[in-house]
C-alpha positions as CSV (number, residue, x, y, z in Angstrom):
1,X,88.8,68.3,125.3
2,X,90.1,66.8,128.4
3,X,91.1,63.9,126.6
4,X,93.8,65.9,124.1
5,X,94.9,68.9,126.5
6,X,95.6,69.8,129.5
7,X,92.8,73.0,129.3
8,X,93.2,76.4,131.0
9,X,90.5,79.2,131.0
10,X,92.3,82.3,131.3
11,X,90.3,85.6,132.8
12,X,91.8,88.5,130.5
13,X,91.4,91.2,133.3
14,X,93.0,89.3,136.0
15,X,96.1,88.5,133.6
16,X,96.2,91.0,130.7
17,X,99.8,90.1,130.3
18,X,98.9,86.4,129.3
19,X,96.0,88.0,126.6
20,X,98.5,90.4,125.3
21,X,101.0,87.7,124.4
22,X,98.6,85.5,123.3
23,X,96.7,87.3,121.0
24,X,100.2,88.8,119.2
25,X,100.4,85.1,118.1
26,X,96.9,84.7,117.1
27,X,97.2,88.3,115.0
28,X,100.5,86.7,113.5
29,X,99.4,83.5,112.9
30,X,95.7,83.9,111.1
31,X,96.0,88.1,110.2
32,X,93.3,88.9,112.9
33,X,92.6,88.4,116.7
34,X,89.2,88.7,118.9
35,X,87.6,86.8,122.0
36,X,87.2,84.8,123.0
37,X,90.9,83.7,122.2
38,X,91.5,79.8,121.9
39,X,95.7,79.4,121.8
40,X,97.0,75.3,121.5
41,X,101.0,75.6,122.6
42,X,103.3,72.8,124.0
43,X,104.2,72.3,127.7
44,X,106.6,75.2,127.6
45,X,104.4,77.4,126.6
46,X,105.1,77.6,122.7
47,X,102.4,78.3,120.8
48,X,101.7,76.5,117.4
49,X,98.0,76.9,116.8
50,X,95.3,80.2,117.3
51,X,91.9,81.1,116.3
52,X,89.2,82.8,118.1
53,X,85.8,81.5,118.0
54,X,85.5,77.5,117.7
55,X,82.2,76.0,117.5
56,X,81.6,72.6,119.7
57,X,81.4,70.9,116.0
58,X,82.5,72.2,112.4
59,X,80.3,74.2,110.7
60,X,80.1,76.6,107.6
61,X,83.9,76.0,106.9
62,X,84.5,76.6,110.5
63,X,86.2,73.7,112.1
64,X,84.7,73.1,115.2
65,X,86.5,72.2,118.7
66,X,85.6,68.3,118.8
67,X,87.1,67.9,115.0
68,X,90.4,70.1,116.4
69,X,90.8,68.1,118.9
70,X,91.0,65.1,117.2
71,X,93.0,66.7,114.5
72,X,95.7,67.8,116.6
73,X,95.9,65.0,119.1
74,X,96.7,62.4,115.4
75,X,99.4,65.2,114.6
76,X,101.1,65.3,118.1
77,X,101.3,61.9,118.0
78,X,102.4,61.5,114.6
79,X,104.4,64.9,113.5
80,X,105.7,66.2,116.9
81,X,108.9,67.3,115.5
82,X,107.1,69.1,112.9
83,X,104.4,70.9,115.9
84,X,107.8,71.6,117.8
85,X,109.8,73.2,115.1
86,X,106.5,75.8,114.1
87,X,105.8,76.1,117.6
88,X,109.5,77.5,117.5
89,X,109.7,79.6,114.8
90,X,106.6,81.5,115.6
91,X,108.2,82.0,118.7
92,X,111.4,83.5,117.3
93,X,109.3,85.6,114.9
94,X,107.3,87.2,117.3
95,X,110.0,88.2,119.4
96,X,112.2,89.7,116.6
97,X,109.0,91.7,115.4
98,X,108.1,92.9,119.3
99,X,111.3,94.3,119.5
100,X,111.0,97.9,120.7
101,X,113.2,100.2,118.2
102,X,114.1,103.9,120.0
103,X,113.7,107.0,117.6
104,X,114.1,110.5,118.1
105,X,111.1,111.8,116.3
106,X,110.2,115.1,117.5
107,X,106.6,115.0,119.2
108,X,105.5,118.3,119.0
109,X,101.8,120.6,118.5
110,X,102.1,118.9,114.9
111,X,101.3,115.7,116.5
112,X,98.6,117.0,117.8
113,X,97.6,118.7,115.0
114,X,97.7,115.4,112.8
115,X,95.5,113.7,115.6
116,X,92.8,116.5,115.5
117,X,92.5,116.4,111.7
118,X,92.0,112.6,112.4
119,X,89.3,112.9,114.8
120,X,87.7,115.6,112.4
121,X,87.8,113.7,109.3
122,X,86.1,110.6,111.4
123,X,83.7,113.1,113.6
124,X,80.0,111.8,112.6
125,X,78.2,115.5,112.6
126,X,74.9,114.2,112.8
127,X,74.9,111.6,115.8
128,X,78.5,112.5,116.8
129,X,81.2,109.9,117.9
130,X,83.7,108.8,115.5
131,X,83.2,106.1,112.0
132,X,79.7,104.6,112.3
133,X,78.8,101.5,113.5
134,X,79.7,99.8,116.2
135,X,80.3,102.9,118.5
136,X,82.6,103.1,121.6
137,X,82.4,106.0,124.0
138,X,86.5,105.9,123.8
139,X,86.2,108.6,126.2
140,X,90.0,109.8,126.5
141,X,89.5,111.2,122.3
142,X,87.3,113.3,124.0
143,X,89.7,114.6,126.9
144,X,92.3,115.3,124.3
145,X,90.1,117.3,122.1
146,X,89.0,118.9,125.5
147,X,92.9,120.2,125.8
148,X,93.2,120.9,122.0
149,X,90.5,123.4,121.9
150,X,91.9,124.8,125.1
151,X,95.4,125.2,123.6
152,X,94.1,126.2,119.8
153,X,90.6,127.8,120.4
154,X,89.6,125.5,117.8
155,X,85.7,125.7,117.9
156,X,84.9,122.2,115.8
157,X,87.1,120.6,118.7
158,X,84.8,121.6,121.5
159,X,81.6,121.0,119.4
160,X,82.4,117.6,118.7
161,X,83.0,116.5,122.3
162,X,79.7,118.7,123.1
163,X,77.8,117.0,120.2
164,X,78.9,113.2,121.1
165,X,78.2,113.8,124.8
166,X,74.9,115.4,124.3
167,X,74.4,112.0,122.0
168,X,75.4,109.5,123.7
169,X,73.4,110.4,127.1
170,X,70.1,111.1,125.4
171,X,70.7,107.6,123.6
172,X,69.6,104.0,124.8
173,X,73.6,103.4,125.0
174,X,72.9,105.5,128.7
175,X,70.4,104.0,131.0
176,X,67.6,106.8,131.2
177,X,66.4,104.7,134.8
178,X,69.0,103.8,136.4
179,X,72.1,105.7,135.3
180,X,75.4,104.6,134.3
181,X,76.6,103.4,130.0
182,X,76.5,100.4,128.7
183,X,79.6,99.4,126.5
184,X,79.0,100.0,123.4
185,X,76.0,100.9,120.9
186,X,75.6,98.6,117.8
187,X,74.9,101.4,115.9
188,X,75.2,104.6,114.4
189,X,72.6,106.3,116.4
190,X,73.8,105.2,119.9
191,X,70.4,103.6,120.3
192,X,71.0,99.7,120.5
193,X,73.5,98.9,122.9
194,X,75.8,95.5,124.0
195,X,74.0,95.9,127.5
196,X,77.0,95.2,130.0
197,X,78.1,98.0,132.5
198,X,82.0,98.3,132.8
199,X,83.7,99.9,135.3
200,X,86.1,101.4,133.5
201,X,83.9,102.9,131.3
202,X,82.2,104.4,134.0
203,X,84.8,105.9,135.2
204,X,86.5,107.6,132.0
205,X,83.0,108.8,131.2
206,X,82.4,110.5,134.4
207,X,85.9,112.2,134.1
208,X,84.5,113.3,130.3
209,X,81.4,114.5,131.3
210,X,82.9,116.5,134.1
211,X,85.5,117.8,132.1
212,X,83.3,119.1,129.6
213,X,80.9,120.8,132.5
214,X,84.2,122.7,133.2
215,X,84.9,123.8,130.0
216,X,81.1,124.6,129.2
217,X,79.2,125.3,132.2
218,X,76.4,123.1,130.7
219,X,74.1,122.0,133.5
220,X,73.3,118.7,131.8
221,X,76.8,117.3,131.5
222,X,77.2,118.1,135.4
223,X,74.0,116.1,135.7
224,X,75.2,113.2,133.6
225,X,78.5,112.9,135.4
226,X,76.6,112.6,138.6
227,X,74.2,110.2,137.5
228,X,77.1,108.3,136.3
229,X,78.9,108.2,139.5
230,X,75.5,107.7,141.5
231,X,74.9,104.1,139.8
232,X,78.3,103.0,140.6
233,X,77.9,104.2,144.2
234,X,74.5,101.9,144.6
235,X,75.2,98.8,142.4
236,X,79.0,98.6,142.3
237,X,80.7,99.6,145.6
238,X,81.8,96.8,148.0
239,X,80.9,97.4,151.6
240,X,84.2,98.1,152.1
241,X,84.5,100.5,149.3
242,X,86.3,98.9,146.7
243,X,84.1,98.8,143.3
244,X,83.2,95.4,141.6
245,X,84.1,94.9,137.7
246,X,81.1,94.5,135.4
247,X,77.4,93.8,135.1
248,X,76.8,91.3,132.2
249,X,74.4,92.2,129.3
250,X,71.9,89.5,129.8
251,X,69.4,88.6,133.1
252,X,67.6,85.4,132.5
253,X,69.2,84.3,129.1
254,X,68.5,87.3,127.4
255,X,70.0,90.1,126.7
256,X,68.7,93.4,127.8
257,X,65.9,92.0,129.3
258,X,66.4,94.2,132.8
259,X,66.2,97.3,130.9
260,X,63.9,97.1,127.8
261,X,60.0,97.9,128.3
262,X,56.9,97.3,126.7
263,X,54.1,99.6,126.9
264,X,52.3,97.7,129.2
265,X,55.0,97.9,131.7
266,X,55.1,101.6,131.4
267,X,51.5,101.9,131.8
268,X,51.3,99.7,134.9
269,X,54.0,101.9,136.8
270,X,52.8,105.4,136.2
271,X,49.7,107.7,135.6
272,X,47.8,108.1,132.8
273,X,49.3,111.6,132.5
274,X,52.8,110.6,133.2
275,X,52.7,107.4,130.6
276,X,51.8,110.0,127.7
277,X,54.5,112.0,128.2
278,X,56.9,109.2,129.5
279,X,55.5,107.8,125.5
280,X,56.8,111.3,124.1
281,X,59.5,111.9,125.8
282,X,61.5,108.4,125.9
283,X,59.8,107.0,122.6
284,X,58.0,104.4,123.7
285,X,55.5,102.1,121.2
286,X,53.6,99.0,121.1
287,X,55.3,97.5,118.3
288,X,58.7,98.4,120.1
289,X,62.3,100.0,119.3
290,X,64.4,96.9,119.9
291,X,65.0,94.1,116.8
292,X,65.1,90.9,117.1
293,X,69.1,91.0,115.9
294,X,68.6,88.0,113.7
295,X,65.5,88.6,111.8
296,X,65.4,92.2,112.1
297,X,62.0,92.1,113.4
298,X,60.5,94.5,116.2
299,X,60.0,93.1,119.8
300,X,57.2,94.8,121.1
301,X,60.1,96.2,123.7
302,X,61.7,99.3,123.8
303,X,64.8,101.0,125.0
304,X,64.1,103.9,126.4
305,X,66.6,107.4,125.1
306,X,65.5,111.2,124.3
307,X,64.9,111.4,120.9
308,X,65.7,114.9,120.6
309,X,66.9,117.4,122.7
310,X,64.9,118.2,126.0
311,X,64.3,122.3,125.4
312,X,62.6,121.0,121.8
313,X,60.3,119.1,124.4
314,X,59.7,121.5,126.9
315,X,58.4,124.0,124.0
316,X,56.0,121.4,122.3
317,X,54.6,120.6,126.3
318,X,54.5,124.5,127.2
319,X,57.0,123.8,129.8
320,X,59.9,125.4,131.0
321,X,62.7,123.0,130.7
322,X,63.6,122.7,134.5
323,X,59.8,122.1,134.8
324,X,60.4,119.2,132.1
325,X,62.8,118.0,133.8
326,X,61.2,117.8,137.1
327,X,57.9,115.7,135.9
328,X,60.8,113.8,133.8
329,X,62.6,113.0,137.4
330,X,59.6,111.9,138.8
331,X,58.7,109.1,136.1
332,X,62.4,108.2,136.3
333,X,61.6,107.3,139.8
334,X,58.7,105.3,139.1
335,X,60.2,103.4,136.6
336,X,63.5,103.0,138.3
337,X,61.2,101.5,141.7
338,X,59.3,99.3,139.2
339,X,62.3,97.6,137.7
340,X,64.4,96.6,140.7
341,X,62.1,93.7,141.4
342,X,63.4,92.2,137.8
343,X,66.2,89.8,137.9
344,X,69.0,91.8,137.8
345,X,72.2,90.7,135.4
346,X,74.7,88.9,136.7
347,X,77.9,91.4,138.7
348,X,81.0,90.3,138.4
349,X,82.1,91.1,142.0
350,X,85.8,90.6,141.6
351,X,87.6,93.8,142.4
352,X,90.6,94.9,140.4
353,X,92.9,97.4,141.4
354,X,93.5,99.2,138.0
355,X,89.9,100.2,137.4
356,X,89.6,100.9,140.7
357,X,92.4,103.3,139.8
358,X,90.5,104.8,136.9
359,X,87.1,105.1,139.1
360,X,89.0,106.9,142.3
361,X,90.3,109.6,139.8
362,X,86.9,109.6,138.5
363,X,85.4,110.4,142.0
364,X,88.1,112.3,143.2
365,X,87.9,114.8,140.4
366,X,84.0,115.3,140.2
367,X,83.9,115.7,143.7
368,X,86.4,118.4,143.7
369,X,85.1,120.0,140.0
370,X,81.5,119.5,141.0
371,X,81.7,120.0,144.8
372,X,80.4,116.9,145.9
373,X,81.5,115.5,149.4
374,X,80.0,112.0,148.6
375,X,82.6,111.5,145.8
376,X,85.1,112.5,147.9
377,X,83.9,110.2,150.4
378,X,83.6,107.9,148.2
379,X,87.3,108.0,146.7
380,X,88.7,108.1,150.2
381,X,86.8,104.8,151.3
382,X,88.1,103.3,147.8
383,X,92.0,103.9,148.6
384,X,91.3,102.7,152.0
385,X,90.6,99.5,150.9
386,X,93.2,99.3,148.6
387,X,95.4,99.9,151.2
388,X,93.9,97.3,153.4
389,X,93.1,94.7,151.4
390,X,95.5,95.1,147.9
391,X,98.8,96.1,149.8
392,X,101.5,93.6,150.3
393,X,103.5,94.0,153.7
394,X,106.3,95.7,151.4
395,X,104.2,98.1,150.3
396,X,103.7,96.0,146.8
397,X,100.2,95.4,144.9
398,X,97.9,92.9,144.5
399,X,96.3,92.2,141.0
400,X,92.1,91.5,142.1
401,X,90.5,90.7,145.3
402,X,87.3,88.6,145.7
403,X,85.5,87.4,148.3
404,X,87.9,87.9,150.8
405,X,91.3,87.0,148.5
406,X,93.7,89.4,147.1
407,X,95.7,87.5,144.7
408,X,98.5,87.8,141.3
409,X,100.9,90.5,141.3
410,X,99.9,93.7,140.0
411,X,100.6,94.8,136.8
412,X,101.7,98.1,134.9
413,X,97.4,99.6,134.7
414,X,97.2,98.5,138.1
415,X,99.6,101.2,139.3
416,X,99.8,103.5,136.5
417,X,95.9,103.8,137.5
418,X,96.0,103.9,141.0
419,X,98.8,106.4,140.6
420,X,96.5,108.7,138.6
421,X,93.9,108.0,141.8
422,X,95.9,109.5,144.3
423,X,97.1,112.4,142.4
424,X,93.7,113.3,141.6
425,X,92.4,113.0,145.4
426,X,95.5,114.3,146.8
427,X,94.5,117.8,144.6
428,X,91.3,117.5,145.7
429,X,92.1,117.0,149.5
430,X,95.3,118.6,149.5
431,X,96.0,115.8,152.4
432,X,99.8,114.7,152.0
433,X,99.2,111.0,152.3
434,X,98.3,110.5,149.1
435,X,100.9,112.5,147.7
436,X,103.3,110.3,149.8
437,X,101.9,107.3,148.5
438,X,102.0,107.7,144.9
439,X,105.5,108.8,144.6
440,X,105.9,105.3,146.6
441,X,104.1,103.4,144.3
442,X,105.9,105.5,141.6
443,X,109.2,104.2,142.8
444,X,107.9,100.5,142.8
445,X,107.1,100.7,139.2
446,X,110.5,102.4,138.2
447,X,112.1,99.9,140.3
448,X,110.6,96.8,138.8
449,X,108.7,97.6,135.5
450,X,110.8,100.6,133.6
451,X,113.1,99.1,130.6
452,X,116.6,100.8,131.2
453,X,117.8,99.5,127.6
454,X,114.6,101.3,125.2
455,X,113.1,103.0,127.7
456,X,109.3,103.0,128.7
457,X,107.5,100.5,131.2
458,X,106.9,97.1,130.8
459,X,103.5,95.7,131.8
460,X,105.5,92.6,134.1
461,X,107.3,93.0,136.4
462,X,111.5,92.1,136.5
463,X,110.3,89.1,138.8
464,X,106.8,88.0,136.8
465,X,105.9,85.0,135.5
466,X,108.4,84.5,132.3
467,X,105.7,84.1,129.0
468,X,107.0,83.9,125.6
469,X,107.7,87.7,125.4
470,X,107.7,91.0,128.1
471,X,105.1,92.9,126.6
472,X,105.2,96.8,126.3
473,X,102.4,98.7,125.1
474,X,101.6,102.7,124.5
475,X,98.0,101.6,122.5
476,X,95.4,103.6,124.2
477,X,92.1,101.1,123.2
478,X,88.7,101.1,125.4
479,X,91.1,102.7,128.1
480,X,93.9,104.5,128.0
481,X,97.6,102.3,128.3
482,X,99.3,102.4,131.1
483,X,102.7,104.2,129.3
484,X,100.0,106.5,128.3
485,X,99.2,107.5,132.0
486,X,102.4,106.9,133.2
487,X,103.9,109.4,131.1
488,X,101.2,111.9,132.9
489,X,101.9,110.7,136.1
490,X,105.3,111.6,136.3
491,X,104.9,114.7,134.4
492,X,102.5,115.9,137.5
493,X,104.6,114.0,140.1
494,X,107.9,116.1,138.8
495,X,105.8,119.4,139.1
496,X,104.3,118.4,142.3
497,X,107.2,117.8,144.1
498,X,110.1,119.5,142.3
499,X,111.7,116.0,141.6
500,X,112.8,117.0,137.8
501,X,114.2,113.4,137.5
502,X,110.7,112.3,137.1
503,X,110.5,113.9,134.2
504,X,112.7,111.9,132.6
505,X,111.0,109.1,132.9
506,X,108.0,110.8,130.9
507,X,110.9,111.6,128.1
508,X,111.9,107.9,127.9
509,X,108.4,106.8,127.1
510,X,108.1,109.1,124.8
511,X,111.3,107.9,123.1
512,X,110.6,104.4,123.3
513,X,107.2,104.8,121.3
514,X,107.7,108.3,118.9
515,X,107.7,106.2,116.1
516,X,104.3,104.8,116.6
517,X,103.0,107.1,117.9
518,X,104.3,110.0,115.3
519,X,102.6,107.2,111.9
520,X,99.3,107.1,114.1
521,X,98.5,109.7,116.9
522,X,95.1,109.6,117.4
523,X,95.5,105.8,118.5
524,X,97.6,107.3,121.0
525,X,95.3,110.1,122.4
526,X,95.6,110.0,126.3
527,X,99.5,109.9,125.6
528,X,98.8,112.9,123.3
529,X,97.0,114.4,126.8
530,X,100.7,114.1,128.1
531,X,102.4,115.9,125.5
532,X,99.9,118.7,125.4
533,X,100.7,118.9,129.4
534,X,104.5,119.1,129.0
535,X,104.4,120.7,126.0
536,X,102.5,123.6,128.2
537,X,102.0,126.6,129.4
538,X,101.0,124.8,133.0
539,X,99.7,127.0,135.7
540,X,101.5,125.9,139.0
């Protein structure tokens, strides 16, 4: 490899810009994208050759990295006129389809109408989520159905965010020890899951699961929320209160091996009478849960979830259900004590300033919702450190920090996010500063990332590295875009402080990408969140 190119590993969360480019090519070029993302280009940059997964040699029709190599080294060599003139055109072609068109299509309640009949024509009644399998918690489709059965009354709206929640954290996609969601379950049941622990995800979950407390009451979404928020707090904070990115799937070459059991395990960390009901309760077996992905066979391992709903359990046992819970508490413990002497996955301690956005909103509005002072502690020690260690001297942000570094400009998310952040612990505080802070970091983002020509914000800045194109995005994927919460932002900024031109600003995102979103709305749902709050009433 070394030999044909001069190679550069790109992280995709420390330079989402570079991915987003990159992967419009590969999606252009072969029809689909995915990662990991392998991009050949000439010296300046232009692309002429994608794919995603390479093996080191060819295999199954696959043509392996060694065989590319050698095939593209003979044609640059040979054809470099020919490499130069694709590498060209693709350019040109991506940039002419890229091009932002405005439209005036109305977005109205019949947007959000066409979005809900989406959601309900994909709603899975039985295990809930949306499609089947794989499953993402895609947590901000929940928020806007949240607000739609707020503004409608429409029942099925609020039963299926109350029938995925209730789901997903009695399924092995939620860690029943140690709290906190994995990223995804691999199937329809939300039992198996891709084992690594986002950030992110943590954070747009806890602001479901609180959300849905408020508009319920229900105990055990309060419950969840907390748990959620209590695993980040004693695996993921910093000492100085910034929050580290991920915890990988596998601990010594295996994934899931940190959280699966056997029945040995179980029986070795609790009582006879705990183990039976720890056997009932979590569905534990000798033969297993967990199989073997390529041959389908069991492991002897399980992955521990509630395979029905805890009141069902409390009957069968002759227990009240707080009772239940209690015991259940109390093997949680025992388990939780006996696993921490396993290896633990591997943390990816770099700290990014969008998803610590996402997680101060997260804290800042369960602490105010569920009157918790260590959230708010929590979210107050989070922006300090932002401001101490991701603040330039002109008031600008930094991309990551790690070990001590804070390096690469920030991006759109990264204050789009943190934006979100301080409104969020400013209404729960009601402490100016904060207030202060994000219309500063407002006025950054309109100085140096808002398109004056189509409207909408760019995710570089006017002064960024210059890549094949500016990318622009309102695509609200595993967490919501930063147009999308931009155009809230300002919405809640303009109310906040009476500053109507802020509004604007929310109009001439929503310009920029009607059109999209108008073919497509549920793809769009936490900009559909920002509609429903302009389109109002708003309390104020």
């Amino acid at each position: 490899m070394n030999n044909a190119f001069v190679c550069i590993k790109v992280d995709r969360e420390e330079r989402p810009d570079i991915d987003t480019v990159y992967m419009n090519v590969c999606q252009a070029l072969t029809g689909s994208g995915g990662w990991p993302l392998t991009i050949i280009m000439t010296p300046d940059k232009q692309p002429f050759y994608a794919g995603t997964y390479f093996p080191p040699h060819s295999q199954f029709g696959r043509p392996g990295l060694v065989e590319l190599a050698k095939a593209i080294t003979q044609a640059w060599h040979d054809n470099r006129p020919d490499l130069l003139k694709r590498a060209d055109q693709i350019a040109q072609r991506l940039q002419a389809a890229t091009a932002p068109v405005m439209c005036e299509t109305a977005l109205d309640k019949s947007t959000l109408d066409k979005a809900y009949e989406y959601f309900k024509r994909a709603f899975d009644p039985t295990y809930g989520g949306f499609g089947r399998a794989p499953k993402f918690p895609s947590p901000h489709n929940l928020c806007f159905l949240l607000r739609y059965w707020l503004r409608t009354g429409e029942a099925d709206a609020l039963q299926m965010v109350v029938t995925t929640l209730e789901q997903m954290q009695r399924g092995g996609v939620y860690d029943q020890i140690g709290g906190g969601f994995h990223r995804y379950s691999t199937d329809r049941e939300w039992l198996v899951p891709h084992f690594e622990k986002m950030l992110y995800d943590q954070a747009m979950l806890a602001i479901a699961y609180t959300e849905a407390w408020q508009a319920t009451q229900r105990a055990d979404f309060a419950q969840t929320a907390k748990a959620i928020l209590d695993y980040v707090l004693r695996d993921m904070q910093a000492p100085a209160g910034g929050f580290y990115s991920a915890e990988d799937a596998d601990s010594e070459g295996e994934e899931g091996k940190f959280y699966v059991w056997t029945l040995a395990e179980v029986r070795q960390a609790l009582t006879p009478e705990e183990t039976q009901l720890a056997i009932k309760v979590f569905d534990i077996s000798e033969a297993g849960n967990y199989l073997e992905e390529a041959t389908g066979e069991r492991k002897g391992t399980n992955i521990l979830h509630l395979p029905g709903p805890l009141a069902e359990l409390a009957q069968e046992y002759g227990l009240s259900e707080g009772e239940l819970h209690k015991q259940l508490q109390q093997i949680r413990q025992k388990l939780f004590a006996a696993r921490e002497p396993r290896v633990h996955p591997f943390k990816d301690t770099k700290i990014l300033t969008d998803w610590n956005g996402l997680m101060l909103a997260a804290l800042a509005l369960a602490g105010r919702a569920l009157g918790e002072e260590r959230f708010l502690q929590a979210a107050t020690d989070c922006i300090r450190f932002v401001r101490e260690q991701l603040t330039t001297k002109a008031g600008k942000l930094y991309k990551r920090w790690r070990e001590g570094e804070a390096a690469l400009p920030a991006q759109l998310d990264d204050y789009a996010f943190l934006i979100w952040g301080l409104i969020e612990l400013h209404s729960a505080t009601q402490d100016p500063q904060y207030l202060a802070w994000a219309l500063e970091l407002q006025g950054i983002l309109v100085q140096h990332y808002w398109d004056e020509g189509q409207g909408g914000f760019f995710l570089t800045a006017n002064d960024a590295e210059e890549l094949l194109m500016r990318p622009k995005e309102i695509y609200d994927g595993a967490i919501p875009s930063g147009n999308s919460v931009a155009m809230l932002n300002s919405l809640r900024l303009a109310r906040l402080t009476g500053q109507s031109k802020l509004e604007e600003y929310a109009m001439g995102i929503w310009r920029a990408f009607a059109s999209q979103i108008a073919q497509q709305p549920a793809a769009y749902s936490f900009a559909l969140s920002a509609l429903d709050f302009a389109l109002g009433p708003a309390q104020e």
